[in-house]
C-alpha positions as CSV (number, residue, x, y, z in Angstrom):
1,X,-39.1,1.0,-30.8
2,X,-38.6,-1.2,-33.9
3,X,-34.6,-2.2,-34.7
4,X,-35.9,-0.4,-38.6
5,X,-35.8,3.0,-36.5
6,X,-32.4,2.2,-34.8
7,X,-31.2,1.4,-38.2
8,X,-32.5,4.3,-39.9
9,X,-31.3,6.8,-37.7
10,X,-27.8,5.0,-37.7
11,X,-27.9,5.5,-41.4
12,X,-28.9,9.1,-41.2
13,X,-26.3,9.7,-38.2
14,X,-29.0,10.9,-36.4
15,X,-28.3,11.7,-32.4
16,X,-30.8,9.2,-30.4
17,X,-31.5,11.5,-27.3
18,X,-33.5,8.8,-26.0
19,X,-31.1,6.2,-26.2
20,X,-27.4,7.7,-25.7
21,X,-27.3,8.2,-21.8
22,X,-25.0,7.4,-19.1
23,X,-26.8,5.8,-16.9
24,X,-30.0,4.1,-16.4
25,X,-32.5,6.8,-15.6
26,X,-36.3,6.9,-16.2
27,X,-35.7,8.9,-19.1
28,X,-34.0,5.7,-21.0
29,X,-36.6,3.5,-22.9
30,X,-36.4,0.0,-22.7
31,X,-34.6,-1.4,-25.8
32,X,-36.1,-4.4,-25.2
33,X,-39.4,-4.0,-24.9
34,X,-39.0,-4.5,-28.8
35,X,-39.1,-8.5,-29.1
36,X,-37.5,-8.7,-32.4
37,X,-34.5,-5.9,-31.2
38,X,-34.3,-8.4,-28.1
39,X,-34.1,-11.7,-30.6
40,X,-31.5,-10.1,-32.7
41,X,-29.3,-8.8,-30.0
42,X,-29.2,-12.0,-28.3
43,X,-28.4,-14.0,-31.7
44,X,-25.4,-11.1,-32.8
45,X,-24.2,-12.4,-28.8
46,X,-24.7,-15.8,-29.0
47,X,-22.9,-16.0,-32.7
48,X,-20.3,-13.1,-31.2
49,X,-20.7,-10.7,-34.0
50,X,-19.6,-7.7,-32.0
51,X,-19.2,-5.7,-35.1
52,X,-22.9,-5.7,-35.8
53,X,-23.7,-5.4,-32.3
54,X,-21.2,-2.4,-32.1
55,X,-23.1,-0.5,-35.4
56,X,-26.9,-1.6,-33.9
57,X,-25.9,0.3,-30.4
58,X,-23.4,2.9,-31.3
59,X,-25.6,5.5,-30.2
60,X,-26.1,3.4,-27.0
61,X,-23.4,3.9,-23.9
62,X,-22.4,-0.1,-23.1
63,X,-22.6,0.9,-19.7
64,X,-26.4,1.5,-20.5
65,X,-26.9,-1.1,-22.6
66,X,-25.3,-3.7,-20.3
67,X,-27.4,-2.2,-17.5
68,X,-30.4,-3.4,-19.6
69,X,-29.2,-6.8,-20.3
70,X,-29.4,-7.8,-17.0
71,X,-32.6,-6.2,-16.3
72,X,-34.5,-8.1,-19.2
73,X,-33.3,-11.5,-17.8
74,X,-31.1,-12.2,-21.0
75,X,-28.8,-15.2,-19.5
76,X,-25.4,-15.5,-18.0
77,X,-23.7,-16.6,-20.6
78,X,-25.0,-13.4,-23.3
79,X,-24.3,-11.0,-20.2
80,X,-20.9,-12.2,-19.9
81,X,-20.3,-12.4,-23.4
82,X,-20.9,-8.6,-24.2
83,X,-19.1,-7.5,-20.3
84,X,-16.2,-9.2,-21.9
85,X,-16.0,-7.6,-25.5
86,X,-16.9,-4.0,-23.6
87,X,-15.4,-4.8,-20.5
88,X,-12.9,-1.5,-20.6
89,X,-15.8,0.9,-20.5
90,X,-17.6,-0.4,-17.4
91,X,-17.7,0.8,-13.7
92,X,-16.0,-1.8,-11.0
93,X,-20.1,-2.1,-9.7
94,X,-21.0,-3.5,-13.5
95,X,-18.2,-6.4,-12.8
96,X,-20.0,-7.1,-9.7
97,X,-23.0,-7.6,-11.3
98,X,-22.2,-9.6,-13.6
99,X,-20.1,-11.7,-10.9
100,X,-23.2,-12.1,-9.0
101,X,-25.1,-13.4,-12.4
102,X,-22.2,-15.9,-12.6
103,X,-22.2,-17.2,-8.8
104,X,-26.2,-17.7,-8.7
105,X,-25.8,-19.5,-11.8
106,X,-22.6,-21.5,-10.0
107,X,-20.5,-20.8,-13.2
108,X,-17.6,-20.4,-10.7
109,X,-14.8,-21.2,-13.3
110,X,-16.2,-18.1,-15.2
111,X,-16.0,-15.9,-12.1
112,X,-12.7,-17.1,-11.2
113,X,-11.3,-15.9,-14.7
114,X,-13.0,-12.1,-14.3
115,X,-11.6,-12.1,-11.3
116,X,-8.2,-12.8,-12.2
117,X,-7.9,-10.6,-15.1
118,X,-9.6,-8.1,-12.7
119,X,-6.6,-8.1,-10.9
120,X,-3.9,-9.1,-13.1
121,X,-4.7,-6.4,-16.0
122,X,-7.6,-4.1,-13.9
123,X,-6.9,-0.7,-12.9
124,X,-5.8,-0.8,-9.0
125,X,-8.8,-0.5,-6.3
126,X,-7.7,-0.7,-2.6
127,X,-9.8,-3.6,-0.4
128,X,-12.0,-1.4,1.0
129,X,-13.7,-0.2,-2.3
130,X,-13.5,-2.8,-3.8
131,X,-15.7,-4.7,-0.6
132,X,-17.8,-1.4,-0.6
133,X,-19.3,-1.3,-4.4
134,X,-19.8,-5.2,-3.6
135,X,-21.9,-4.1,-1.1
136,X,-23.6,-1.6,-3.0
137,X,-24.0,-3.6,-6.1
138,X,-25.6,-7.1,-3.8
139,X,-27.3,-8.0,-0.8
140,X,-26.9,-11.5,-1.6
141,X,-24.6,-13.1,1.1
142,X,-23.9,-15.8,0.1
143,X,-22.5,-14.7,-3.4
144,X,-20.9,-11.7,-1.8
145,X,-18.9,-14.2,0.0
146,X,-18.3,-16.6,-2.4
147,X,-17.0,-13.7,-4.8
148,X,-14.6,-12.0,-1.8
149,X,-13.2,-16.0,-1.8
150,X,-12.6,-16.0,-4.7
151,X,-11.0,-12.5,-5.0
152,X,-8.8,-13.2,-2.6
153,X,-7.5,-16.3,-4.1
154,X,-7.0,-14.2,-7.3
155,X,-4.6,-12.1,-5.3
156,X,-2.9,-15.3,-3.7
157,X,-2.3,-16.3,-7.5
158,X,-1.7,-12.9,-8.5
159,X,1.7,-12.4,-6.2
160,X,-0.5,-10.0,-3.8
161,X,-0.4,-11.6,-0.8
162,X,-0.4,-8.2,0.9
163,X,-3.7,-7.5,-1.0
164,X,-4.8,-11.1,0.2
165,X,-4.4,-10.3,3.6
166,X,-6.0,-7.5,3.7
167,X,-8.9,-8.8,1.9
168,X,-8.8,-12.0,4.8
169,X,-8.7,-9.1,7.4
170,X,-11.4,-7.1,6.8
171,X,-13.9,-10.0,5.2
172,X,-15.1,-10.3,8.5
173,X,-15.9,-6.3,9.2
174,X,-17.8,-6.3,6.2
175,X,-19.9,-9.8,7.0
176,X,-17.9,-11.9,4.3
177,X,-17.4,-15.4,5.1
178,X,-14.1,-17.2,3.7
179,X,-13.2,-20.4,3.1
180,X,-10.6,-23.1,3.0
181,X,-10.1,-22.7,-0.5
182,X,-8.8,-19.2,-0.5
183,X,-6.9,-19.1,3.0
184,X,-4.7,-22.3,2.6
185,X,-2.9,-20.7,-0.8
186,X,-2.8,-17.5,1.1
187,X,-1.5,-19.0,4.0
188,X,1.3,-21.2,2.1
189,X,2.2,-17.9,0.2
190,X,2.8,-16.0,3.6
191,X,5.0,-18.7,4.6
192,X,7.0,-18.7,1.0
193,X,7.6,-15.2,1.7
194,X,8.9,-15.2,5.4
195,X,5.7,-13.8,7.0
196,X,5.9,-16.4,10.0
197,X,4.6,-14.5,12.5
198,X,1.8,-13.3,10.6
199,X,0.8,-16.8,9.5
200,X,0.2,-17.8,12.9
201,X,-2.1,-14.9,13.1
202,X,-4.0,-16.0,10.2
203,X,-3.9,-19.6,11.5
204,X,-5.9,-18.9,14.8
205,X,-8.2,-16.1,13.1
206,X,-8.9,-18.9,10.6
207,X,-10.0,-21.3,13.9
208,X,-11.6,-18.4,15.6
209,X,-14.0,-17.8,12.4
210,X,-14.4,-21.6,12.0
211,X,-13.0,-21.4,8.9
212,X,-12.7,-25.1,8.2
213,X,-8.7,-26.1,8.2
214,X,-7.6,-29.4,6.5
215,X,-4.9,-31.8,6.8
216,X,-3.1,-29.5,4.0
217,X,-3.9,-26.3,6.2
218,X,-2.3,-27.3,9.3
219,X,1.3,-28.6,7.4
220,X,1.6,-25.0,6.1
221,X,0.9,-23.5,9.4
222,X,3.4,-26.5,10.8
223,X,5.9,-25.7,8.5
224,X,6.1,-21.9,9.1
225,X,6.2,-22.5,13.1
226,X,9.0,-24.9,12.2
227,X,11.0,-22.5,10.1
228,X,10.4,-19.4,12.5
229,X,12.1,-22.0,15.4
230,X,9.2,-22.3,17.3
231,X,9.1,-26.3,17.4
232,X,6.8,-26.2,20.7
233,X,4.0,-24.2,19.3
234,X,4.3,-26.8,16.2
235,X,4.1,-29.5,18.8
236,X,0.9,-27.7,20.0
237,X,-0.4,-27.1,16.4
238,X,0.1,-31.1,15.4
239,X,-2.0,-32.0,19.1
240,X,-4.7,-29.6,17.6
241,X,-4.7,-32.0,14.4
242,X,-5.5,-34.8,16.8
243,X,-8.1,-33.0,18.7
244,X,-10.2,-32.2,15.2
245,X,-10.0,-35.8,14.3
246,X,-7.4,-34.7,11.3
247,X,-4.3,-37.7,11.7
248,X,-0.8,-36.2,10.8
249,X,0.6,-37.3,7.9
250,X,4.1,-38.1,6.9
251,X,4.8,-34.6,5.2
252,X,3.5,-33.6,9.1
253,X,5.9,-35.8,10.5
254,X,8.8,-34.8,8.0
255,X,8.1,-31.0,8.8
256,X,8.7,-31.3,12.5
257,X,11.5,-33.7,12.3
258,X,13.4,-31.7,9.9
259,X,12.9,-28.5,12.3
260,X,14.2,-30.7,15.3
261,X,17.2,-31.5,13.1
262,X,17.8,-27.6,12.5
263,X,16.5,-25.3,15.4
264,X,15.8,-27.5,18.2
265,X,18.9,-26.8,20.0
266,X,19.6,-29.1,22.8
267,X,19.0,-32.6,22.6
268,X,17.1,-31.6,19.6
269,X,18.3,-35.1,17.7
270,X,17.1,-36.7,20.6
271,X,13.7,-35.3,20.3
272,X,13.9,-35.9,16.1
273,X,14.5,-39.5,16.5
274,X,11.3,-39.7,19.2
275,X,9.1,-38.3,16.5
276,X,10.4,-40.9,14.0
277,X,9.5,-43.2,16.9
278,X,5.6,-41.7,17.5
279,X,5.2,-41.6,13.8
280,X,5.9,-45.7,13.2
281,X,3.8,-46.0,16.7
282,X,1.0,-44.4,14.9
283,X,1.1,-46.1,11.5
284,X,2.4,-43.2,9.8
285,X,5.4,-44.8,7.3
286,X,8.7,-43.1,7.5
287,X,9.9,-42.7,3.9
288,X,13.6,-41.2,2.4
289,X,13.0,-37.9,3.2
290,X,12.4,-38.5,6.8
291,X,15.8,-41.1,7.2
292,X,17.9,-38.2,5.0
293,X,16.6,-35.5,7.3
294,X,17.3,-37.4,10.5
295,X,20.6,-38.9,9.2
296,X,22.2,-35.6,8.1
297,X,20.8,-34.2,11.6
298,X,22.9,-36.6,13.0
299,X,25.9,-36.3,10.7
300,X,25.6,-32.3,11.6
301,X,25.4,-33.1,15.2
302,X,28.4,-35.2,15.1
303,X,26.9,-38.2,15.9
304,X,27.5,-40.3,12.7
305,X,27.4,-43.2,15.1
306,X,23.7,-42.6,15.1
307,X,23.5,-41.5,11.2
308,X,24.9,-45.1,10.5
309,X,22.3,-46.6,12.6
310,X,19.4,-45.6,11.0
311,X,20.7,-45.8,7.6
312,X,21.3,-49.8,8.1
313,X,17.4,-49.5,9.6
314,X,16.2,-47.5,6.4
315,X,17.5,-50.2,4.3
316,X,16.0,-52.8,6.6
317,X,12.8,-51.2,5.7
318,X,13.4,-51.5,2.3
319,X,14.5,-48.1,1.0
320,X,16.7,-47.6,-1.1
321,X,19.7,-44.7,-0.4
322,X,20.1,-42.3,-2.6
323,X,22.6,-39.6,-3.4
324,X,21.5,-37.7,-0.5
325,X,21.8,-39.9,2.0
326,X,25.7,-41.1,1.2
327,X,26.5,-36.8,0.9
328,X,25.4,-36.3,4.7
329,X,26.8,-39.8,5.5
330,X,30.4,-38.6,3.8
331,X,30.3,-35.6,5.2
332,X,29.8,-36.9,8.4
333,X,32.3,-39.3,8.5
334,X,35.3,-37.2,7.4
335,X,34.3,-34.4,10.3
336,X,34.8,-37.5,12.6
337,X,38.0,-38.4,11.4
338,X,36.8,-41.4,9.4
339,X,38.6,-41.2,6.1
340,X,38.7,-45.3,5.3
341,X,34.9,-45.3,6.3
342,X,34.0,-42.6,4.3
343,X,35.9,-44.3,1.0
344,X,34.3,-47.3,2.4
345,X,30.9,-45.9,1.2
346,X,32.1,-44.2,-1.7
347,X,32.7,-47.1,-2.9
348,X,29.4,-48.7,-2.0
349,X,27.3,-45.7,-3.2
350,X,29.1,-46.5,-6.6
351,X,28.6,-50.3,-6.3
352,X,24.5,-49.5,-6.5
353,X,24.8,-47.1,-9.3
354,X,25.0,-44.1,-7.6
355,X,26.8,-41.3,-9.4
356,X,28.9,-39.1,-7.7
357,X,27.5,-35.4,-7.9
358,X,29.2,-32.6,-7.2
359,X,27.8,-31.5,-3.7
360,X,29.4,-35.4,-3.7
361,X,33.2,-34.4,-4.8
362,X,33.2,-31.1,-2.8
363,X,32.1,-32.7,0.7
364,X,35.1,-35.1,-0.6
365,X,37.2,-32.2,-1.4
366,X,36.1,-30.9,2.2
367,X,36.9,-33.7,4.4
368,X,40.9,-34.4,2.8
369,X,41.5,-30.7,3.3
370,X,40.2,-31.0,7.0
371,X,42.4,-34.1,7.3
372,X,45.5,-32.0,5.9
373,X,45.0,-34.6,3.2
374,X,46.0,-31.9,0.4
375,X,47.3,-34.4,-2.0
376,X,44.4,-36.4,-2.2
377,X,42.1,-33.3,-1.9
378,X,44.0,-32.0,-5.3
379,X,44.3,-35.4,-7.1
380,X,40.3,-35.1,-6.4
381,X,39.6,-32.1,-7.8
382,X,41.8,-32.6,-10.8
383,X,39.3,-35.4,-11.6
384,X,36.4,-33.7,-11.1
385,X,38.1,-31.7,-14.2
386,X,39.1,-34.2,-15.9
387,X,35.3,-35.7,-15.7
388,X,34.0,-32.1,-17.1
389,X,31.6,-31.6,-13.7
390,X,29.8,-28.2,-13.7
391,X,32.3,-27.1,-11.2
392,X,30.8,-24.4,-8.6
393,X,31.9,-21.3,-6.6
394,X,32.1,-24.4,-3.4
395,X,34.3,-26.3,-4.9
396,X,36.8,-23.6,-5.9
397,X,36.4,-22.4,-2.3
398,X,36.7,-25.5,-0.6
399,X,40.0,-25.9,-2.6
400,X,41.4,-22.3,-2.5
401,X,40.8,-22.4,1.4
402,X,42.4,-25.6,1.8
403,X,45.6,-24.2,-0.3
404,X,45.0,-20.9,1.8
405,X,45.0,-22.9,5.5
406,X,48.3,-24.7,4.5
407,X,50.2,-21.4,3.3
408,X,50.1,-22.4,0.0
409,X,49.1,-18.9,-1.1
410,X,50.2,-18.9,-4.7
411,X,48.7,-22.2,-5.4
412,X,45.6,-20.7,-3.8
413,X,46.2,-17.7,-6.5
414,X,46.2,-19.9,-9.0
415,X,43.1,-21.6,-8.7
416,X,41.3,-18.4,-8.3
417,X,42.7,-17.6,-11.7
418,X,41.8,-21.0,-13.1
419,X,38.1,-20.1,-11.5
420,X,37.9,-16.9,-13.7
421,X,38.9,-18.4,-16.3
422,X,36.1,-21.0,-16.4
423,X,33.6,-17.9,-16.1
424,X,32.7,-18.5,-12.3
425,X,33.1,-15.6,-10.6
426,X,34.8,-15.4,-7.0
427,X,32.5,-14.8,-4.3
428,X,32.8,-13.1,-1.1
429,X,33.8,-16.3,0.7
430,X,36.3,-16.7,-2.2
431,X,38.5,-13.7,-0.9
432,X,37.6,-14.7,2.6
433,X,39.8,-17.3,1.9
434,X,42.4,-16.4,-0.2
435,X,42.5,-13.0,2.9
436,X,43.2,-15.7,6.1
437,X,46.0,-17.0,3.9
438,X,47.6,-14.1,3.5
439,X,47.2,-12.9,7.1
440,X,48.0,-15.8,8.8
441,X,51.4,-15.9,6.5
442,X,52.2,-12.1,8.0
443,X,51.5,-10.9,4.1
444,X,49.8,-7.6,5.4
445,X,50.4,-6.0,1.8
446,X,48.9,-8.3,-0.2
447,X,45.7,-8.9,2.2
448,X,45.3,-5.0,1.5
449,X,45.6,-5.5,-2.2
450,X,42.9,-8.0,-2.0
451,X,40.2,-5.7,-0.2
452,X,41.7,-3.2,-2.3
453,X,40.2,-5.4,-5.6
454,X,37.1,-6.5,-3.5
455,X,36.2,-2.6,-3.6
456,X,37.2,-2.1,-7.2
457,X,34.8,-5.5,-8.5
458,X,32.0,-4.0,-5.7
459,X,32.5,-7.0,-3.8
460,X,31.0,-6.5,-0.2
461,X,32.8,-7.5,2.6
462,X,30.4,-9.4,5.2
463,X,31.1,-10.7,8.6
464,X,33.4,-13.0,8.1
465,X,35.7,-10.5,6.0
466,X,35.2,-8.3,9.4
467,X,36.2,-10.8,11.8
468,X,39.1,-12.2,9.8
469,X,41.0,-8.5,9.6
470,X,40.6,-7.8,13.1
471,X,42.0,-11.3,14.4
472,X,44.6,-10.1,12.2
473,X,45.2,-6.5,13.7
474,X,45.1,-8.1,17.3
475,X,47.3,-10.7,17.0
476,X,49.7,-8.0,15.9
477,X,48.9,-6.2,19.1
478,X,47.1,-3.3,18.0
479,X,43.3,-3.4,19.6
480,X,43.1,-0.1,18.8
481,X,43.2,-0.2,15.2
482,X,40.6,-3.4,15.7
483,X,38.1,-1.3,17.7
484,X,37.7,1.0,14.5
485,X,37.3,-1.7,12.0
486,X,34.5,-2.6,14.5
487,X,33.0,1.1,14.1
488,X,33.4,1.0,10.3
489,X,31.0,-2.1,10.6
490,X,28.6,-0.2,12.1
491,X,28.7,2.6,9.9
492,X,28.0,-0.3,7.3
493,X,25.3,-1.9,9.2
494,X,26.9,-5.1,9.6
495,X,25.5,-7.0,12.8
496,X,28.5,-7.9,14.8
497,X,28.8,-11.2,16.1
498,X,30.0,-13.0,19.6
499,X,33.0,-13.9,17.0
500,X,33.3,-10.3,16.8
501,X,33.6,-9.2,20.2
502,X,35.4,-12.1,21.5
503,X,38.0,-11.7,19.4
504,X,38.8,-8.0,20.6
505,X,38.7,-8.8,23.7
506,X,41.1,-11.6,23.6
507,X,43.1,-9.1,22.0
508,X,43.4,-6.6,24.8
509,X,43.7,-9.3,27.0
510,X,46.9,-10.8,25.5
511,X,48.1,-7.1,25.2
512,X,47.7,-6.9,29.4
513,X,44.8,-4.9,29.5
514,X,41.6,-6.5,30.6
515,X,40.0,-3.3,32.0
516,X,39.6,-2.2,27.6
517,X,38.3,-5.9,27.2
518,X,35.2,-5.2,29.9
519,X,34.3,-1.9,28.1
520,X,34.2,-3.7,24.8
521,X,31.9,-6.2,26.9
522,X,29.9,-3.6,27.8
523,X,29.4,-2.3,24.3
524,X,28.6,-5.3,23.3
525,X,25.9,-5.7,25.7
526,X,24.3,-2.4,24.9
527,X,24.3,-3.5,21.0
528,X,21.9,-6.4,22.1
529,X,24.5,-9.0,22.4
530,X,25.0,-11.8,26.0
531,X,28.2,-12.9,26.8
532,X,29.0,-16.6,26.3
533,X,30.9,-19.2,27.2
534,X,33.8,-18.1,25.1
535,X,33.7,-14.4,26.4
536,X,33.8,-15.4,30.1
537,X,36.8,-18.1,29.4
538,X,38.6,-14.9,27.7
539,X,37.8,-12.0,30.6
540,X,38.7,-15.2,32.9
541,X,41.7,-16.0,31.6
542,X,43.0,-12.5,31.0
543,X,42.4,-11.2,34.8
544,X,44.3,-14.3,36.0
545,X,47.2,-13.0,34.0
546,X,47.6,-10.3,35.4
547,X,47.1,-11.7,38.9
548,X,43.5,-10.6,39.6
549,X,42.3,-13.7,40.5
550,X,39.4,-12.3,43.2
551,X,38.0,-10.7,39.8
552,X,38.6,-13.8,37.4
553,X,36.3,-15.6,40.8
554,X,33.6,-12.9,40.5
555,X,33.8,-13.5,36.8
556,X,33.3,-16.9,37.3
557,X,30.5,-16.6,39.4
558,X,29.0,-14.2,37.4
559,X,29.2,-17.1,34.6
560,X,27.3,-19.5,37.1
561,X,24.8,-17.4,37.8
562,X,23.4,-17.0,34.4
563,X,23.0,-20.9,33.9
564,X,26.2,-20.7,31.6
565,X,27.6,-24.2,31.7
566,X,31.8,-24.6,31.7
567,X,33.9,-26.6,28.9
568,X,36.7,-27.7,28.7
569,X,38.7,-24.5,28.3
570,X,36.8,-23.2,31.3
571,X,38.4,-26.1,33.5
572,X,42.1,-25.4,32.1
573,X,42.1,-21.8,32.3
574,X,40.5,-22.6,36.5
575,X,43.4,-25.8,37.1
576,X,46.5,-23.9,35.2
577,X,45.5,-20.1,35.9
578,X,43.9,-20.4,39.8
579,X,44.5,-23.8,41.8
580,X,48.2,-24.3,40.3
581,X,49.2,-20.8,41.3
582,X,47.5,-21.7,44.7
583,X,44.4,-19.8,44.2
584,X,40.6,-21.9,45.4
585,X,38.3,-20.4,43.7
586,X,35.3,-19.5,45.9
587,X,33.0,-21.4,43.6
588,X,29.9,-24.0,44.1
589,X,31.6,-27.4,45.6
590,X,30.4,-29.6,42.8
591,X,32.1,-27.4,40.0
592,X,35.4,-27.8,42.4
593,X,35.1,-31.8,42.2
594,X,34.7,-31.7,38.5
595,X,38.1,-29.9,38.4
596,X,39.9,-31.9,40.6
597,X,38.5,-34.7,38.3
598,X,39.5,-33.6,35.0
């Protein structure tokens, strides 16, 4: 068939039977059996002159005429060229094809860029058809595998990690082998979105499958174990490192420490500093980030003692603080009291050219309205004004609730005003504030005016709002009313906390009746919820008062039993309540020596 023909009965709009067909079928020539048709097709697609390619095979379906592109051995680069330009009218098998073309010519870049647009601006195919017509279309494993890879990094980068995983899970049913390349972005973006349990799935499917995992890997799968509070399995994961010959790195160190510092629960500084000790023991060089995690660990664990310590050993080392470090230093030293300290280093972060920030100024702001230091805590803020900071929702709040704390409600008011009028707009924690002020002053009316407005500007009360207005019914003896707040929560789907229930219960207890705090015990115990320290020292307390002191004893035993470990209000409410009244509790004989003792 001579390209005169095709032209001729273009001209003369004359139907080409024998050309125009759906599908390759043996009733379909081959076009390019013709080598001067073949030579000209392959010079309109190397000089992309679609137009004249588009009037040589009008009569031609592209699905056709792609078919028999790759079927007389035109190359790669021509295939692609034309998929592209009549990419909209081909079947998800043609892509595959053409992928395949692409792998066993290791063009990978091109196959990574069909594949993304595949699933950025394709129409939608589930997993399994899309592995299915792969299938269909190659038995080549190797670039069946190498295009699934690939794929499912496309969905990582897409934002479809669901689509990802999926793609991860059943790659294996249908004989696909992964790689590194794809699982570590789809592992990192599980993390990113929360999926921590999941990741650890993925993580030991990735081991099972010998899927190699690389020092990058095993952070991410550190990281997510760190930030779903299961420090001991990322103990176990960072051993596993060591096993495969793969060293941890600082970023592994840093991970693990920081989790210590926030989950780790007991003696978790303890164990934060050991790993700052293992890591220098194995060559591994602490840097800022590891000091400012540990120091504001410590700060946070009141133990600025220890923060001070290793910031004297971080600049031993030759690192230089930075803005970080003297905010969890600050910060630390007022919550321990340490005012001239804490200007101390003010004063030294400024001396090495450390600007104040603003997370700076409202730890500041904090730590003089902590200390009752409300002069200073204004003449501060009025700075911070006068300096034209980007002031925050904090530091109005950190303000406002100092103002609130010392009943200095209309002050308070009038920084809330002076917020609104800067354009920042009061957030919950805002009217938590401003509401304990007005409670705690007996102001009943104007703490209802204030919800009132929260439900006119659709600001949702949370927790705290919850617990604040049923201190505030109980204290004015009326349980009763608190108990329904409590319901209204529930109807809202707010969790309650121990806060919560503790609170109530003191509240029946000061009103005599300890039998109503035990029931809302019980309730809380059916909603999921232990007793603490704090509940037993309530029930404790409030059976002694009313001279059932063989039930405050069980109580006490009770508290014992469960590992529950007494403080210091435990002791009081035992010395002042039981053994000054005459009353031994029948408890373990060391507990009895520590109150004697105390």
């Amino acid at each position: 068939m001579s390209i005169t023909y095709i032209r001729r009965c273009l001209h003369h709009r004359i139907p080409l039977r024998c050309l125009h067909t759906t599908s390759t079928s043996t009733s379909t020539p081959n076009l390019f059996s013709d080598p001067l048709f073949k030579s000209k097709v392959s010079e309109l697609i190397s000089n992309q002159h679609w137009s004249k390619l588009k009037n040589l095979i009008k009569p031609i379906n592209p699905t056709s005429f792609l078919e028999q592109l790759i079927d007389s051995g035109f190359d790669s680069s021509s295939i692609l060229g034309f998929f592209r330009w009549s990419r909209c009218y081909h079947p998800l098998g043609h892509l595959f094809k053409v992928l395949v073309l692409l792998v066993n010519d290791k063009r990978y870049p091109k196959v990574r860029s069909l594949l993304h647009d595949f699933v950025k601006n394709g129409k939608p195919h589930t997993v399994s058809s899309v592995f299915h017509t792969l299938l269909t279309c190659s038995d080549n494993v190797c670039a069946n595998s190498i295009i699934i890879d690939m794929l499912v990094l496309a969905y990582v980068n897409n934002g479809r990690v669901d689509l990802a995983l999926e793609g991860f899970n059943r790659s294996g049913d249908y004989g696909f082998r992964l790689s590194v390349f794809s699982c570590k972005p789809m592992l990192k973006g599980v993390v990113k979105e929360g999926k921590f349990e999941v990741g650890e799935i993925v993580y030991k499917e990735m081991i099972r499958r010998r899927i190699e995992v690389d020092l990058y890997t095993f952070n991410i799968v550190i990281n997510g174990l760190c930030k779903a509070g299961k420090l001991n399995k990322a103990r176990d994961v960072m051993e596993d490192m060591k096993v495969r010959g793969i060293m941890p790195n600082v970023v592994s160190y840093n991970t693990l420490i920081d989790g210590y510092c926030k989950r780790g629960g007991d003696g978790k500084m303890y164990k934060a500093d050991a790993l700052l000790r293992e890591m220098v023991e194995q060559g591994v060089s602490p840097n800022e980030r590891t000091y400012n995690t540990l120091i504001d660990g410590f700060c946070k664990d009141d133990n600025v003692g220890a923060a001070m310590k290793l910031f004297k050993e971080m600049q031993l080392q030759g690192m230089r603080p930075d803005i970080v470090t003297f905010n969890s230093l600050l910060d630390g030293l007022f919550g321990d009291g340490k005012v001239d300290e804490a200007l101390g280093l003010r004063a030294e972060m400024i001396r090495l050219g450390l600007e104040p920030n603003i997370r700076t100024y409202n730890v500041m702001i904090n730590g003089f309205s902590k200390m009752k230091m409300f002069t200073e805590a204004k003449e501060l803020f009025d700075d911070v004004m006068k300096q034209g900071l980007d002031l925050n929702v904090l530091t109005f709040n950190t303000v406002i609730d100092a103002h609130s704390k010392a009943g200095k409600m209309d002050e308070a008011v009038t920084l809330r005003d002076l917020m609104l009028s800067k354009l920042i707009c009061p957030s919950i924690s805002t009217y938590n504030c401003l509401l304990g002020g007005y409670y705690r002053e007996g102001n009943v009316g104007a703490a209802k005016e204030l919800l009132e407005e929260m439900e006119k500007k659709n600001v949702k009360a949370d927790l705290v709002t919850y617990n604040i207005r049923i201190d505030a019914i109980c204290k004015r003896g009326e349980s009763r009313k608190a108990v329904r707040v409590l319901d209204e929560m529930s109807e809202k789907r707010l969790v309650p906390s121990h806060v919560t229930y503790n609170t109530l219960m003191a509240g029946y207890c000061q009103e005599g009746n300890p039998k109503a705090a035990v029931t809302i015990r019980k309730r809380m115990e059916k909603e999921g919820k232990q007793p603490n320290v704090v509940t037993y020292n309530v029930l404790i307390k409030g059976f002694c008062q009313k001279d059932k002191l063989e039930e405050a004893n069980a109580l006490l035993n009770e508290m014992l039993e469960k590992g529950l470990v007494p403080n210091r209000i435990t002791y009081d409410i035992i010395r002042e309540e039981m053994i000054d009244k005459g009353f031994v509790p029948d408890i373990d004989g060391h507990l009895y020596k520590d109150i004697v003792n105390c």
